[in-house]
C-alpha positions in Angstrom: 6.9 -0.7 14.9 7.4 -1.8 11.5 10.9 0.0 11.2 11.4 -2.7 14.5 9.9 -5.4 12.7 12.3 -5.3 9.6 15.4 -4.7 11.3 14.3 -8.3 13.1 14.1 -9.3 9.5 17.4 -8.3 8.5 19.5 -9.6 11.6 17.4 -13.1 11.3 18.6 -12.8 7.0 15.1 -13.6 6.2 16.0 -13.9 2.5 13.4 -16.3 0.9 11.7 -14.6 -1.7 7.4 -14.1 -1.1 5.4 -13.0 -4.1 4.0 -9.7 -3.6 0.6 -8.7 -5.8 -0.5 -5.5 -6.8 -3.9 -4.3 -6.7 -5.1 -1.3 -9.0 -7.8 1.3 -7.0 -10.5 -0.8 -7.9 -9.2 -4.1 -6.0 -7.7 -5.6 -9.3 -4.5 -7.5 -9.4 -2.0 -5.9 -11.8 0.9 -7.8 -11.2 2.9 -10.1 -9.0 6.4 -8.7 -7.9 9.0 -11.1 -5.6 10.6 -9.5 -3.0 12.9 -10.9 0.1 10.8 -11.1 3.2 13.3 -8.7 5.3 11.8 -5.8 2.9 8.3 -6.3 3.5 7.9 -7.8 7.0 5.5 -5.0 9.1 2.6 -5.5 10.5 0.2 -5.5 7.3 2.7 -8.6 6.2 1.5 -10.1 9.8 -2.4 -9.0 9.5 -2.0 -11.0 5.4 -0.7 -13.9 7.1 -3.2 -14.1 9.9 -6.1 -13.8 7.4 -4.5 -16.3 5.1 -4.3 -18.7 7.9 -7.9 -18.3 8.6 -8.3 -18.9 4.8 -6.8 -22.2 4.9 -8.0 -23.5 8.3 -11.5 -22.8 7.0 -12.6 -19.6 9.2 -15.4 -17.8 7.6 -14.2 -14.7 5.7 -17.1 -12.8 8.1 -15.1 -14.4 11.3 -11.6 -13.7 10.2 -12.9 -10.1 8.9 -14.4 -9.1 12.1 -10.7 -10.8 13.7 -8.8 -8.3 11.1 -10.9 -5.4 11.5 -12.5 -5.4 8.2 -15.6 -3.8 7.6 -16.0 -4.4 3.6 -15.4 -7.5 1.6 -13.4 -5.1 -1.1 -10.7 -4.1 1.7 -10.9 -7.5 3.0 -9.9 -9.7 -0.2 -7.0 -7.8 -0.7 -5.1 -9.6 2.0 -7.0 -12.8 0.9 -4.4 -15.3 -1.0 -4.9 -18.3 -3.3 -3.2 -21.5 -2.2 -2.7 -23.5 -5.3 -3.3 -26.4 -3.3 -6.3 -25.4 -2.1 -7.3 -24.4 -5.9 -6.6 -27.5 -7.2 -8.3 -29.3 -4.3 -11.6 -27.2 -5.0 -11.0 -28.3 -8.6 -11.0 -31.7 -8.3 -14.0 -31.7 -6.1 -15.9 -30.7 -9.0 -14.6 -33.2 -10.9 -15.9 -35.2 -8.7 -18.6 -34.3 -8.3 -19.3 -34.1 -12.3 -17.7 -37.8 -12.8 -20.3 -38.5 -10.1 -23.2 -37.0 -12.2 -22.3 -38.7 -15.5 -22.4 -42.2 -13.6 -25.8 -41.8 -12.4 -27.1 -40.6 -15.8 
């Protein structure tokens, strides 16, 4: 299947770079590496996606782990991304929140 899946990759010149991280055995990020999507489309590329589409629509991680076939949180996160977006959106929530707070004081 996945041999499949990037020879589909290759004819459609899927060139655009996706960052790639690196997890250590104890679910750590070690590094970030850049590689053309043809190279690692397979079906762990698709099951990352799906979960990071849950992410961002706002699925609960215990819906979208039972939907990935998850059973721990550690195996889980690994396929769990960070949108900057929604980081800096979540930031300035609490900046909002703490503005709030210092008007009402």
């Amino acid at each position: 299947m996945n041999e499949n899946l990037k020879t589909i990759a290759a004819l459609l010149n899927w060139d655009e770079l996706k960052e790639t991280p690196i997890y250590n055995s104890s679910g750590s990020l070690v590094e970030v590496k850049k590689v053309p999507l043809k190279e690692i489309f397979s079906t762990k590329f698709m099951r990352k996606t799906a979960i990071s589409i849950d992410a961002k629509l706002g699925i609960a991680p215990q819906v979208s782990m039972k939907r990935s076939g998850h059973s721990t949180w550690n195996s889980y996160k690994r396929y769990l991304d960070v949108d900057k977006k929604v980081l800096q959106d979540a930031n300035s929530k609490w900046d909002e929140i703490y503005s709030d707070s210092l008007l009402k004081s």
